[in-house]
PyMOL Python script that loads the backbone (N, CA, C, O; Angstrom):
from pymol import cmd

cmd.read_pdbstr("""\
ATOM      1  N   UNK A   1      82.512  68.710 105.994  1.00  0.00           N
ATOM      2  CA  UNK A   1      82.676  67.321 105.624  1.00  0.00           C
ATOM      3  C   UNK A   1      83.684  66.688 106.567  1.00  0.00           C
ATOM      4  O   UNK A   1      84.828  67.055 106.837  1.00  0.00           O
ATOM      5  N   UNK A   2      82.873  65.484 107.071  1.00  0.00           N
ATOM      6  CA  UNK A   2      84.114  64.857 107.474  1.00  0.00           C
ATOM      7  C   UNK A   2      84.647  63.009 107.052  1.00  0.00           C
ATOM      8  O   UNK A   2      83.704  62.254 106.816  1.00  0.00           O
ATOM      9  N   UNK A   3      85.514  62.642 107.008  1.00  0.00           N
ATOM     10  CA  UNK A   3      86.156  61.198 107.109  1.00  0.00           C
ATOM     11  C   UNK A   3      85.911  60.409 108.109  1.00  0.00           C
ATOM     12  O   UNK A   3      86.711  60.509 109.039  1.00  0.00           O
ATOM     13  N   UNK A   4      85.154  59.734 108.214  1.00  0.00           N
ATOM     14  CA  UNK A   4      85.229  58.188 109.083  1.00  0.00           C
ATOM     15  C   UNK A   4      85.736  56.777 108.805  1.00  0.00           C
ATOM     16  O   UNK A   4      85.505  56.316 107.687  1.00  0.00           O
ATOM     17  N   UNK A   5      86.216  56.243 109.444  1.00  0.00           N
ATOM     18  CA  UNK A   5      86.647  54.936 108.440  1.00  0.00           C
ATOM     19  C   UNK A   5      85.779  53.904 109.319  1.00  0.00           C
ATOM     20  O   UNK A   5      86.045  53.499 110.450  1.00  0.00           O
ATOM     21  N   UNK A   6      84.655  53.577 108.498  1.00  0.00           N
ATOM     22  CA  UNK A   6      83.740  52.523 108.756  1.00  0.00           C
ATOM     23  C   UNK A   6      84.035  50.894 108.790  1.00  0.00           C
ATOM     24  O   UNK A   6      84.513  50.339 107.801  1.00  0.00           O
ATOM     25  N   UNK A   7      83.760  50.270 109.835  1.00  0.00           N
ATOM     26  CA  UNK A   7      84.509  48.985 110.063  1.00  0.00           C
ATOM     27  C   UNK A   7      84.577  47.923 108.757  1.00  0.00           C
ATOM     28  O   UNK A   7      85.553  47.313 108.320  1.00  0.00           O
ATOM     29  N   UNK A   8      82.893  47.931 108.204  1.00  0.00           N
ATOM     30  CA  UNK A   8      83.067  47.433 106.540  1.00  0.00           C
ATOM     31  C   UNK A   8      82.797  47.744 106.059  1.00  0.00           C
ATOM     32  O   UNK A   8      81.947  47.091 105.453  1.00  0.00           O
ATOM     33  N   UNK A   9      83.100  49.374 105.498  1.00  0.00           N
ATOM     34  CA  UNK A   9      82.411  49.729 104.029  1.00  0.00           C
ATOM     35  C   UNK A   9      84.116  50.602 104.223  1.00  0.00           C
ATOM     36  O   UNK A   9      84.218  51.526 103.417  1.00  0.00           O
ATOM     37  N   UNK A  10      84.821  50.498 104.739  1.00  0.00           N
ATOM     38  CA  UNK A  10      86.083  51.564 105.206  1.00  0.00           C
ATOM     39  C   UNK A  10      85.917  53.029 104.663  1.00  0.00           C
ATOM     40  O   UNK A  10      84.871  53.626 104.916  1.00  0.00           O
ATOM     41  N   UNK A  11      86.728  53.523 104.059  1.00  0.00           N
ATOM     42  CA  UNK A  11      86.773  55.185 104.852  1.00  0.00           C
ATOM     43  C   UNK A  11      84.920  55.689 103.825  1.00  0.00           C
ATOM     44  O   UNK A  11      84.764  55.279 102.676  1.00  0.00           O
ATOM     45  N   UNK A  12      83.993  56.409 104.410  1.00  0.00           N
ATOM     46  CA  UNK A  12      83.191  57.113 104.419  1.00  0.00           C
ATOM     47  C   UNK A  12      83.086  58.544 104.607  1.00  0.00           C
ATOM     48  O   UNK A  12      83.331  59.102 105.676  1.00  0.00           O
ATOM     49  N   UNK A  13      82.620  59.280 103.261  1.00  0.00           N
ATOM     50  CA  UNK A  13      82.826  60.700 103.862  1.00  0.00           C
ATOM     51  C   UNK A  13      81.549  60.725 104.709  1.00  0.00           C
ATOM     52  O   UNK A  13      80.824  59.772 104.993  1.00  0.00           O
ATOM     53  N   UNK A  14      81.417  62.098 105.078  1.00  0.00           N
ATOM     54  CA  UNK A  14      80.184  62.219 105.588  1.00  0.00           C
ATOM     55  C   UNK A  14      80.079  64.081 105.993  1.00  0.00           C
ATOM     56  O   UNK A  14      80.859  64.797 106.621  1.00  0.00           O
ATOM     57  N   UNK A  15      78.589  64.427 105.223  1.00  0.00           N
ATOM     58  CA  UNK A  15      78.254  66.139 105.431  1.00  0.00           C
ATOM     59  C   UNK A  15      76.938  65.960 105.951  1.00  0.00           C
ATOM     60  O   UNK A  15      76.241  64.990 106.246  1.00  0.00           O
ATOM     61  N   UNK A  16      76.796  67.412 105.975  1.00  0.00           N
ATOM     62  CA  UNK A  16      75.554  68.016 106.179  1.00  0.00           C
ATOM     63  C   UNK A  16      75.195  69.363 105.570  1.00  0.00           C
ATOM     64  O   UNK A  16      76.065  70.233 105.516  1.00  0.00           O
ATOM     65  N   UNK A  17      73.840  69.617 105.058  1.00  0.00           N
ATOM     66  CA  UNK A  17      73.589  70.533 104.692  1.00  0.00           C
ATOM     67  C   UNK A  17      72.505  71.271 104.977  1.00  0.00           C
ATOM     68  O   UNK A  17      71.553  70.619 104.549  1.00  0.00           O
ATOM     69  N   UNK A  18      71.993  72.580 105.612  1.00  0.00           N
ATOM     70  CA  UNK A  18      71.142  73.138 106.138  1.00  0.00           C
ATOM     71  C   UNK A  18      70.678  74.526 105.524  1.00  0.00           C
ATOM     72  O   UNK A  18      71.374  75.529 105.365  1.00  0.00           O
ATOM     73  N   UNK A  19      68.978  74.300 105.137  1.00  0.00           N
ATOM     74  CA  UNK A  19      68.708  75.613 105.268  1.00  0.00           C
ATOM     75  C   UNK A  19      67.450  75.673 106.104  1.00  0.00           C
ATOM     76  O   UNK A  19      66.922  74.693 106.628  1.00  0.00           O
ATOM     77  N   UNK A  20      66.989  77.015 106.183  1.00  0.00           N
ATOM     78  CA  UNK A  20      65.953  77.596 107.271  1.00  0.00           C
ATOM     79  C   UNK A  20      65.148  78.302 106.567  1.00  0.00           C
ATOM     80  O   UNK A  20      65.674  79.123 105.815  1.00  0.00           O
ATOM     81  N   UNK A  21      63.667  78.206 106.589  1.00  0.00           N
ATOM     82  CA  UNK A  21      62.659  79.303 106.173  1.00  0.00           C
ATOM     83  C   UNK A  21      62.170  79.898 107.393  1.00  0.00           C
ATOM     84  O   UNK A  21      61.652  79.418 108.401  1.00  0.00           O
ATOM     85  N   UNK A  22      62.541  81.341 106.954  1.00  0.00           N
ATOM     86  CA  UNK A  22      62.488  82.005 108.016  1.00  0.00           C
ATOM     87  C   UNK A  22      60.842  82.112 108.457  1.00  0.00           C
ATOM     88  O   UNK A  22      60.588  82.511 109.594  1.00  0.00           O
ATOM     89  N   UNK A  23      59.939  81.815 107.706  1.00  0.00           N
ATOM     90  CA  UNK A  23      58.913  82.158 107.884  1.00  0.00           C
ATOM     91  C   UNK A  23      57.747  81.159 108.102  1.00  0.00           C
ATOM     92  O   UNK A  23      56.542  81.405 108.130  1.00  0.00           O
ATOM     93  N   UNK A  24      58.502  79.761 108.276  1.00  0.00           N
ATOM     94  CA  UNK A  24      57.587  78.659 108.822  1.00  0.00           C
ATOM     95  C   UNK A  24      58.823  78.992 110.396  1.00  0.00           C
ATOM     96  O   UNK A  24      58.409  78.980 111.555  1.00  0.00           O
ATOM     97  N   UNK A  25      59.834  79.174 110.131  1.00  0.00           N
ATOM     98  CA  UNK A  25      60.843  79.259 111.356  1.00  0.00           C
ATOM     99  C   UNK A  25      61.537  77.256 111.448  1.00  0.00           C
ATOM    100  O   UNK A  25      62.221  76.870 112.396  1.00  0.00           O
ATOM    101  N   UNK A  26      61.149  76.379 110.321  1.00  0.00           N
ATOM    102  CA  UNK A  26      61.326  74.856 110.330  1.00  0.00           C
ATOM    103  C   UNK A  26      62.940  75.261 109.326  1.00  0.00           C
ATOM    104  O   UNK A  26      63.251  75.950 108.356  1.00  0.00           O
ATOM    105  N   UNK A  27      63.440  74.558 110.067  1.00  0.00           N
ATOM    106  CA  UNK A  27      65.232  74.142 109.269  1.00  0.00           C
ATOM    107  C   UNK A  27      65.343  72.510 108.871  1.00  0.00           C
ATOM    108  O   UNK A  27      65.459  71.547 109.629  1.00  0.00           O
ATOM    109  N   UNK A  28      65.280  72.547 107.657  1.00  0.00           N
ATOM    110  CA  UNK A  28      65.574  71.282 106.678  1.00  0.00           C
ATOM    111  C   UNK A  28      67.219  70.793 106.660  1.00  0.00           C
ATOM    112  O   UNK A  28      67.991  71.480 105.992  1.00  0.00           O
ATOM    113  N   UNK A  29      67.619  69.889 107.220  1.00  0.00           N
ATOM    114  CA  UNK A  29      69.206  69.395 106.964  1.00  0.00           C
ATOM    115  C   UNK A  29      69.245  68.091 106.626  1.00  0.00           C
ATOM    116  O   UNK A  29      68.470  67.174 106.898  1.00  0.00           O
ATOM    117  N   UNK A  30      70.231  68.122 106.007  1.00  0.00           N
ATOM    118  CA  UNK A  30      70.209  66.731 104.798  1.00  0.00           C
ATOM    119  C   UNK A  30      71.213  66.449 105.538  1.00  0.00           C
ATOM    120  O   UNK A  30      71.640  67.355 106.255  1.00  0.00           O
ATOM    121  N   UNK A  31      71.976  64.917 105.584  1.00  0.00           N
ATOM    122  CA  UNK A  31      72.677  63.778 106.170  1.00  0.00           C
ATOM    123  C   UNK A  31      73.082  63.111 105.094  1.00  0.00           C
ATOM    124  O   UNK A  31      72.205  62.496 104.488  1.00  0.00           O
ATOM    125  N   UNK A  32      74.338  63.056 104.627  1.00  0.00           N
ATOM    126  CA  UNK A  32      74.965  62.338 103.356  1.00  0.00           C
ATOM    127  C   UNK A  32      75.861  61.776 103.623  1.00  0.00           C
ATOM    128  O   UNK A  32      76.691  61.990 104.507  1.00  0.00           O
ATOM    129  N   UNK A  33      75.804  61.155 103.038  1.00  0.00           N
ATOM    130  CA  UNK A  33      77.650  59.749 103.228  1.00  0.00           C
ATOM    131  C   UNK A  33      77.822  59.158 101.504  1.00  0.00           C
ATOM    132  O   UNK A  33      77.111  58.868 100.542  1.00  0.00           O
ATOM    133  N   UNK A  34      78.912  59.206 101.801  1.00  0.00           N
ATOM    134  CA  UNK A  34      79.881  58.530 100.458  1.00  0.00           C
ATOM    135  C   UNK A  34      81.009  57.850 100.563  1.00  0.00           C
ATOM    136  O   UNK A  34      82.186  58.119 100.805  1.00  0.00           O
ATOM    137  N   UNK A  35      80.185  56.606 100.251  1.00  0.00           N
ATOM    138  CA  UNK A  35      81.458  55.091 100.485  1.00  0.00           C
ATOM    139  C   UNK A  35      82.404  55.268 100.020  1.00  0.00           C
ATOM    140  O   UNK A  35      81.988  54.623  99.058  1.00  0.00           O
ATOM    141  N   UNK A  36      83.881  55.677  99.570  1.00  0.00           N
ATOM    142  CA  UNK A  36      84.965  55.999  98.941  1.00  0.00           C
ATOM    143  C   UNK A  36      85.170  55.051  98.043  1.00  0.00           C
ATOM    144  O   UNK A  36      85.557  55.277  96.896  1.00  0.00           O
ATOM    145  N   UNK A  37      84.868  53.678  98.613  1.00  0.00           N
ATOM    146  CA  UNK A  37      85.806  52.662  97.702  1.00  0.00           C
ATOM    147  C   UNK A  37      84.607  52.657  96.664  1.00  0.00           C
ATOM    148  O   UNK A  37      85.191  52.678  95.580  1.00  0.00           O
ATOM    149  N   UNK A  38      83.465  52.644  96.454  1.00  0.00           N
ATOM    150  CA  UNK A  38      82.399  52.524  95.693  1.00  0.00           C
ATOM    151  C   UNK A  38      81.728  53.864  94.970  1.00  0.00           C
ATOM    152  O   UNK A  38      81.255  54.023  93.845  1.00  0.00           O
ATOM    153  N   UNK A  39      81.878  54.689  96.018  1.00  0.00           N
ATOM    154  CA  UNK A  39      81.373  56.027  95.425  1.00  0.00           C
ATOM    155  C   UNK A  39      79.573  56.353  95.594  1.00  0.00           C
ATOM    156  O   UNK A  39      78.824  57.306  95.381  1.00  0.00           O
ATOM    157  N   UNK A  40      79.456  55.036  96.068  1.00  0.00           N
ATOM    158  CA  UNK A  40      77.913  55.012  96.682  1.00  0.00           C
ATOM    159  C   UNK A  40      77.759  56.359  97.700  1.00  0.00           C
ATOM    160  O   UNK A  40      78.380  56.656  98.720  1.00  0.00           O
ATOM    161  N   UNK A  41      76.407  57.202  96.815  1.00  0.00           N
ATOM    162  CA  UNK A  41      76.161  58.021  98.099  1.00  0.00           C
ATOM    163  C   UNK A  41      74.623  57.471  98.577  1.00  0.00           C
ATOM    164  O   UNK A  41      73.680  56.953  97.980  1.00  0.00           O
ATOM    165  N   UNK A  42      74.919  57.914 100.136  1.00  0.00           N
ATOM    166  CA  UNK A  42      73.503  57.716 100.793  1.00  0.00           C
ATOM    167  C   UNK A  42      72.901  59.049 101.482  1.00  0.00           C
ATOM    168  O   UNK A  42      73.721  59.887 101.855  1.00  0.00           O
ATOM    169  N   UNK A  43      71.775  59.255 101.642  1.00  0.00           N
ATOM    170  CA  UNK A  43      71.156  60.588 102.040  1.00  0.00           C
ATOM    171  C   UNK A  43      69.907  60.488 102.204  1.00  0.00           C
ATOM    172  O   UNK A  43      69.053  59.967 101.487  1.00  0.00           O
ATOM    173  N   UNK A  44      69.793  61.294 103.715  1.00  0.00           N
ATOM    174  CA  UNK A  44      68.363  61.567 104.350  1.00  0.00           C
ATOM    175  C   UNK A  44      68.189  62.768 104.714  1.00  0.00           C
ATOM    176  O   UNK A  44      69.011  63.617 105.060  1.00  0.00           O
ATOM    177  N   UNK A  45      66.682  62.819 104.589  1.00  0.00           N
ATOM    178  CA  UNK A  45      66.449  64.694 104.879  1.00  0.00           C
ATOM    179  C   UNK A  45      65.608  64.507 105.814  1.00  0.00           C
ATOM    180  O   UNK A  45      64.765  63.611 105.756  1.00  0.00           O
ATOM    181  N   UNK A  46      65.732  65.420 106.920  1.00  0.00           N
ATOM    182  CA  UNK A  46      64.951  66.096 107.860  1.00  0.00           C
ATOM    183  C   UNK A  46      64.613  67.588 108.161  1.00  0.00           C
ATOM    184  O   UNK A  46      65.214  68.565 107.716  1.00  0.00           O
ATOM    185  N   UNK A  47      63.126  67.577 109.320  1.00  0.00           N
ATOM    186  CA  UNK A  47      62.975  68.819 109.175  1.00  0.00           C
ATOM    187  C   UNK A  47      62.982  68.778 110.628  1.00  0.00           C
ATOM    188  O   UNK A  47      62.844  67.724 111.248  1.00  0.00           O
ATOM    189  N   UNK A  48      63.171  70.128 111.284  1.00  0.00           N
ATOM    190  CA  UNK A  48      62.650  70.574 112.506  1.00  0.00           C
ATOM    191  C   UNK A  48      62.363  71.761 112.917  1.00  0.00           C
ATOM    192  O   UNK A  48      63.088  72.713 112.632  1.00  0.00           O
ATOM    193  N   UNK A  49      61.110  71.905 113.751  1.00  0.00           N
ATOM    194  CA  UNK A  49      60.945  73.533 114.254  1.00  0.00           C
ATOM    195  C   UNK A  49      61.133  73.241 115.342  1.00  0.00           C
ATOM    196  O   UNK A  49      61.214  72.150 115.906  1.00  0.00           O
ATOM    197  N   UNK A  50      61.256  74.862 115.870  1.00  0.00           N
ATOM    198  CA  UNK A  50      61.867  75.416 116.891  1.00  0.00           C
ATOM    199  C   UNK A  50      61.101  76.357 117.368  1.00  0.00           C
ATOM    200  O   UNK A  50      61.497  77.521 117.301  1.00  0.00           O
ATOM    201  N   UNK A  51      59.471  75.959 118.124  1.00  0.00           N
ATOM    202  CA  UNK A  51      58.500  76.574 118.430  1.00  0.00           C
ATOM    203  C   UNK A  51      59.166  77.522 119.701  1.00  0.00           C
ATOM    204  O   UNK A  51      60.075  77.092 120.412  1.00  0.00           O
ATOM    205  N   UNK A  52      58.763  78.427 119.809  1.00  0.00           N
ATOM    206  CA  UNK A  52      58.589  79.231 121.194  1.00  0.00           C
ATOM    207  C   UNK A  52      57.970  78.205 122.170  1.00  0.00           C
ATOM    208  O   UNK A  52      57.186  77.334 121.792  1.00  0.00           O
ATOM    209  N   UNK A  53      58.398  78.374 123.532  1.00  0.00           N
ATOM    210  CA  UNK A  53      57.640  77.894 124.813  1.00  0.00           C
ATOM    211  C   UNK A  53      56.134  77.811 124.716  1.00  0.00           C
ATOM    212  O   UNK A  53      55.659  76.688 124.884  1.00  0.00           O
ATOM    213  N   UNK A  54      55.217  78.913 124.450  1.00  0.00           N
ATOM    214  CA  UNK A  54      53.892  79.036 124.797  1.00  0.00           C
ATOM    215  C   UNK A  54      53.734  78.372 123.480  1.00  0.00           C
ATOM    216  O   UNK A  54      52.647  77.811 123.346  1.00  0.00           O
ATOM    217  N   UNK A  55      54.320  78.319 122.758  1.00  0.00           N
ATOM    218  CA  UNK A  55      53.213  77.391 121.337  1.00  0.00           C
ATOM    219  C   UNK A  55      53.835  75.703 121.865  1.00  0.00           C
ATOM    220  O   UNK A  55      53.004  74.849 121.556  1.00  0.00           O
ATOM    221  N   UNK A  56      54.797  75.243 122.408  1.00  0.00           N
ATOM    222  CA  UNK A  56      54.676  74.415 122.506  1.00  0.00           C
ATOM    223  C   UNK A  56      53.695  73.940 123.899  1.00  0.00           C
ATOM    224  O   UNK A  56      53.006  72.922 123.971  1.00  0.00           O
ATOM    225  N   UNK A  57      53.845  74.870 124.820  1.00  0.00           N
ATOM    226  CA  UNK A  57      52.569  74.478 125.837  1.00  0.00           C
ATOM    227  C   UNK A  57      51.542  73.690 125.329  1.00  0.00           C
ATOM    228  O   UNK A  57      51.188  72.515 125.428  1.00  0.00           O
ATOM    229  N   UNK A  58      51.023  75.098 124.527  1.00  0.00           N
ATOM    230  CA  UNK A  58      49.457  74.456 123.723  1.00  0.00           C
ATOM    231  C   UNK A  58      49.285  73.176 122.820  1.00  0.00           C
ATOM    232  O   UNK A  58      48.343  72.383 122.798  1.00  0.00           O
ATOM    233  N   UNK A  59      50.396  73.188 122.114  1.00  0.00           N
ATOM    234  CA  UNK A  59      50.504  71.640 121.231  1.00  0.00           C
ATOM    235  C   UNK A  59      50.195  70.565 122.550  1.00  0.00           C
ATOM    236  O   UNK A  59      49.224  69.831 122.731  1.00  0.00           O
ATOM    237  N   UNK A  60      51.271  70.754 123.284  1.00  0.00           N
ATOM    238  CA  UNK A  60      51.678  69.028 124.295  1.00  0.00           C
ATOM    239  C   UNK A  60      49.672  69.272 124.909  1.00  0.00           C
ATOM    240  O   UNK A  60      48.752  68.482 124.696  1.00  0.00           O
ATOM    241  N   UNK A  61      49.610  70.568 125.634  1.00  0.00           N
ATOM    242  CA  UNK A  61      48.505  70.371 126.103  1.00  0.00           C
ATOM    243  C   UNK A  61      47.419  69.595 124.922  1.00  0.00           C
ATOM    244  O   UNK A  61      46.874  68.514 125.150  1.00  0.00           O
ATOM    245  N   UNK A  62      47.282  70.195 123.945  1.00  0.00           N
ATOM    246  CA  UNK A  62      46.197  69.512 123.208  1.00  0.00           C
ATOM    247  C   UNK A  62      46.497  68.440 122.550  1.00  0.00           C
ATOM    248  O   UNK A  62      45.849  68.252 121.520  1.00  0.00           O
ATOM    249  N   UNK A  63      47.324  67.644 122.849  1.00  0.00           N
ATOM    250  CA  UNK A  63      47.704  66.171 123.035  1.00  0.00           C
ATOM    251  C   UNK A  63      47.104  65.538 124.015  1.00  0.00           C
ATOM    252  O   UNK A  63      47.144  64.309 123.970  1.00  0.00           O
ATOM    253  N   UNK A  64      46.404  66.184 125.136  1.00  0.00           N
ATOM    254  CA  UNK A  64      46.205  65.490 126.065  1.00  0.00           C
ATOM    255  C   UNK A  64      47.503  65.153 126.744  1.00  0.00           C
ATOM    256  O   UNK A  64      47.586  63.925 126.756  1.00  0.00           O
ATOM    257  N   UNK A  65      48.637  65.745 127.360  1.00  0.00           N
ATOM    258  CA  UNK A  65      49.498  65.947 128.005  1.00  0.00           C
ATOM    259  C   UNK A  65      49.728  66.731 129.074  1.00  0.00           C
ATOM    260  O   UNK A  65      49.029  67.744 129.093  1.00  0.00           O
ATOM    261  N   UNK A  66      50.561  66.582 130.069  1.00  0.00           N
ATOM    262  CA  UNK A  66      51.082  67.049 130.853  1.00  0.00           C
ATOM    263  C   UNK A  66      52.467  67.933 131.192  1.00  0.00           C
ATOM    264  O   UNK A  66      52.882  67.163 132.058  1.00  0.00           O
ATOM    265  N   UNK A  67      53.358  68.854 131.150  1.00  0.00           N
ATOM    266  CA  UNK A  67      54.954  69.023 132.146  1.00  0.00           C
ATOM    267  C   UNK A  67      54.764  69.350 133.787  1.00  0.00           C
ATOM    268  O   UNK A  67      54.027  70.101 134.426  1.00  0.00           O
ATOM    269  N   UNK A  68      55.706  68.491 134.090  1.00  0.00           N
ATOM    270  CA  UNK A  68      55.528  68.810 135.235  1.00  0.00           C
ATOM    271  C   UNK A  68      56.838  69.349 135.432  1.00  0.00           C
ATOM    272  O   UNK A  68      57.083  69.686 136.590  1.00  0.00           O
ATOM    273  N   UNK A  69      57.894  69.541 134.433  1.00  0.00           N
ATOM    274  CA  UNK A  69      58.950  70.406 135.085  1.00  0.00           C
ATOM    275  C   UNK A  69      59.513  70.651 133.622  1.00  0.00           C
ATOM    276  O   UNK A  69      59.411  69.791 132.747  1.00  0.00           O
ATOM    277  N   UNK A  70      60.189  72.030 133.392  1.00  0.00           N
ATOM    278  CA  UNK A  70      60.703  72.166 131.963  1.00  0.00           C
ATOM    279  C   UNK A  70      62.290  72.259 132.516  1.00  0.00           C
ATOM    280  O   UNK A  70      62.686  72.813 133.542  1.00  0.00           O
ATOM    281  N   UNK A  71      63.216  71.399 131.305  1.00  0.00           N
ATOM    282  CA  UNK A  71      64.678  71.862 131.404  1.00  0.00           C
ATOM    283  C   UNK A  71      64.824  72.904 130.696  1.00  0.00           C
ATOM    284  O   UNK A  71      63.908  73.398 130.037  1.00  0.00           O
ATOM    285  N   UNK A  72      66.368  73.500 130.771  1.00  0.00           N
ATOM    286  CA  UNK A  72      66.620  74.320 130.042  1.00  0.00           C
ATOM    287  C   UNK A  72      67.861  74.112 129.245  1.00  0.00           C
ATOM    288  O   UNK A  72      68.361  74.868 128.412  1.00  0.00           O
ATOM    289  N   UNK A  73      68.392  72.571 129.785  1.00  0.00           N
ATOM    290  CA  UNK A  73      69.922  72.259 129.213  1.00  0.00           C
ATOM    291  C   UNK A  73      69.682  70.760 129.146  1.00  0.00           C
ATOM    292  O   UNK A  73      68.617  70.263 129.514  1.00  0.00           O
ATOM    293  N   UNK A  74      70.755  70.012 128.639  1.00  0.00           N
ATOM    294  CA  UNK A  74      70.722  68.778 129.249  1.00  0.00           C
ATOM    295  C   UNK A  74      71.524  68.396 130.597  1.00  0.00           C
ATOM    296  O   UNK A  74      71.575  67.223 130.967  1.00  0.00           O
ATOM    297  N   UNK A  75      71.977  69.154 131.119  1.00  0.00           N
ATOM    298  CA  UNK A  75      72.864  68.696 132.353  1.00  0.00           C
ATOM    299  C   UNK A  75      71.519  68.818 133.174  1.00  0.00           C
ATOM    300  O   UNK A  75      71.782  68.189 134.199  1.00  0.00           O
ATOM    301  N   UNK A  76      70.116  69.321 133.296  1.00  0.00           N
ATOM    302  CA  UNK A  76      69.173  69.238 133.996  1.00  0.00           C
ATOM    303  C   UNK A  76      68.917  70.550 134.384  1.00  0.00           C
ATOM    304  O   UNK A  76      67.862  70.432 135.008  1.00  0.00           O
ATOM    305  N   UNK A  77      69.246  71.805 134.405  1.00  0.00           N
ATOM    306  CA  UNK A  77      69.022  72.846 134.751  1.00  0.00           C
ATOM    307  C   UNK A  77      67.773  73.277 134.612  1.00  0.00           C
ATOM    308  O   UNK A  77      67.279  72.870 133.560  1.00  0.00           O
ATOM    309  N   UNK A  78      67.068  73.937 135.252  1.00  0.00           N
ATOM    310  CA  UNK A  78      65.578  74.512 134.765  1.00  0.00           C
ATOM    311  C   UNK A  78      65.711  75.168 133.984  1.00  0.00           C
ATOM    312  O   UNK A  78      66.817  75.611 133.673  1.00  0.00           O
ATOM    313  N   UNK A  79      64.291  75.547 133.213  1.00  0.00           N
ATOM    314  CA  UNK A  79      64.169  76.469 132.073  1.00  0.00           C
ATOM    315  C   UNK A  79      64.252  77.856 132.765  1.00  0.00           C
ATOM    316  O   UNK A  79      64.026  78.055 133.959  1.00  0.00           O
ATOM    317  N   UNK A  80      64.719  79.078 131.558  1.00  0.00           N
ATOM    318  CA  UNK A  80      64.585  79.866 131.858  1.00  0.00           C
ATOM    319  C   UNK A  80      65.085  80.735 130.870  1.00  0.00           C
ATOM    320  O   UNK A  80      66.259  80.597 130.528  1.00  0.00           O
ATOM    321  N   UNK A  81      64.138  81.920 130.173  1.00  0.00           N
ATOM    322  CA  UNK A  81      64.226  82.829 128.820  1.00  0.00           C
ATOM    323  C   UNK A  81      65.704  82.724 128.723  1.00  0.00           C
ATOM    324  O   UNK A  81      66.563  82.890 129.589  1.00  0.00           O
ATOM    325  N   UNK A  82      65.813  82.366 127.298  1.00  0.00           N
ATOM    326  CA  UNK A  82      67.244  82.429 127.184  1.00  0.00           C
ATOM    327  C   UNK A  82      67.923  81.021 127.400  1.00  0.00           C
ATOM    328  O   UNK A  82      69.042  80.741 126.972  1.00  0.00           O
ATOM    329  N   UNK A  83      67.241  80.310 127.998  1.00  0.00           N
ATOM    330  CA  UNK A  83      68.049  78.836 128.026  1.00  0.00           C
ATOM    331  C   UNK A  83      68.310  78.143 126.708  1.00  0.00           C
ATOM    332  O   UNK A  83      67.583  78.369 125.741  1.00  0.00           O
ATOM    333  N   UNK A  84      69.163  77.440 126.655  1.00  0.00           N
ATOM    334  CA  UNK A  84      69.481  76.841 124.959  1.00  0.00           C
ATOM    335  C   UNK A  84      68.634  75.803 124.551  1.00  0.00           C
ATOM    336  O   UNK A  84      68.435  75.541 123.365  1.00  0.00           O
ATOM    337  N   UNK A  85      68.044  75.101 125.649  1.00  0.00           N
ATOM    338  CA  UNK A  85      66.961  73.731 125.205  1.00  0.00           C
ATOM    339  C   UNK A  85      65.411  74.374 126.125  1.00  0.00           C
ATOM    340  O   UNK A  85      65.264  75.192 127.033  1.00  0.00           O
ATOM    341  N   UNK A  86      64.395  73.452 125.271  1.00  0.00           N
ATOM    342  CA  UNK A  86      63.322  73.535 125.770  1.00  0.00           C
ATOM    343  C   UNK A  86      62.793  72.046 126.078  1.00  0.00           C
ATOM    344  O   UNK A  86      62.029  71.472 125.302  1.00  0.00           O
ATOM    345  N   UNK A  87      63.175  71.572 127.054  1.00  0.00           N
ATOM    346  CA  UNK A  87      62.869  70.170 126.980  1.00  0.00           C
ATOM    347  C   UNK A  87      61.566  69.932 128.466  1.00  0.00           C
ATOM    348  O   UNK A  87      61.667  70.356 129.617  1.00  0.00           O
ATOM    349  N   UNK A  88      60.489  69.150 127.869  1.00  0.00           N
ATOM    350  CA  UNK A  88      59.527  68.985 128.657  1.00  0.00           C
ATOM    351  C   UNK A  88      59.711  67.970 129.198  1.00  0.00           C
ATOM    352  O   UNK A  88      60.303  67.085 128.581  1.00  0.00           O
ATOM    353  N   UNK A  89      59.171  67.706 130.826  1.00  0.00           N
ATOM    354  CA  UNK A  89      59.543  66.644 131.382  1.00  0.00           C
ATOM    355  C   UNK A  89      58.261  66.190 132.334  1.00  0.00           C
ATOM    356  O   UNK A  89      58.226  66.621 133.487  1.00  0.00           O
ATOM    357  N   UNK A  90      57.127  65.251 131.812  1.00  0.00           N
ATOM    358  CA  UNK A  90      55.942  64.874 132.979  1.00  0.00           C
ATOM    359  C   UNK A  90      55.017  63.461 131.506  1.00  0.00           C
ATOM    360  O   UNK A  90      55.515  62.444 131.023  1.00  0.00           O
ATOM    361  N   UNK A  91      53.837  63.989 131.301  1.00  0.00           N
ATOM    362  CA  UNK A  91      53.185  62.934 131.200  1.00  0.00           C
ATOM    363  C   UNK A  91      51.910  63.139 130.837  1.00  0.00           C
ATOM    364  O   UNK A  91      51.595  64.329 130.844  1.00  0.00           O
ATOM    365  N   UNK A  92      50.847  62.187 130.440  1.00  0.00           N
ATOM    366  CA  UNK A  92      49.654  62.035 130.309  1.00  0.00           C
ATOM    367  C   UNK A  92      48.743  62.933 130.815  1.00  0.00           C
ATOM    368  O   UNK A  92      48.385  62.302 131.810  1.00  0.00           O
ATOM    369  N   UNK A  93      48.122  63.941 130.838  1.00  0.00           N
ATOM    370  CA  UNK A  93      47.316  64.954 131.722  1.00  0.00           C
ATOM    371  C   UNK A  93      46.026  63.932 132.014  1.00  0.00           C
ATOM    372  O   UNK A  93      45.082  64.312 132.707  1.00  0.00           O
TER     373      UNK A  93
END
""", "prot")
cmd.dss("prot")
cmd.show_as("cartoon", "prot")
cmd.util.cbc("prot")
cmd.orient("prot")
């Protein structure tokens, strides 16, 4: 949890909460805030997977897509087993 002090709603907590099924391999984390002076909470849930390389090949491909270069970071580094991001970078096939 942390404290922000929001310009007009002033101080706001704010968490997160995460779990993972291991067996879709998708991690659900919730996004919460609580206005202090009101006690109003707000909250959104998301999901995301974290496909392997070759399953995401096949998805973008059968999108009708293209990469023409994969990162492996955001500073721009190429991919490579073991890199921390899988980020695709091209277009329309």
């Amino acid at each position: 949890m942390r404290l922000v002090d929001h310009p007009r709603f002033g101080p706001v907590a704010a968490w997160n909460e995460v779990t993972h099924d291991a067996a879709t391999g998708i991690v659900t984390y919730g996004t919460h805030y609580e206005i202090r002076a009101t006690g109003k909470r707000l909250s959104a849930a998301s999901r995301i997977a974290f496909p392997e390389k070759a399953e995401l090949e096949t998805l973008i491909a059968g999108a009708g897509l293209r990469v023409d270069r994969w990162l492996g970071d955001w500073e721009g580094n190429d991919w490579q087993p073991g890199a921390p991001e899988l980020i695709p970078l091209g277009g329309l096939a």
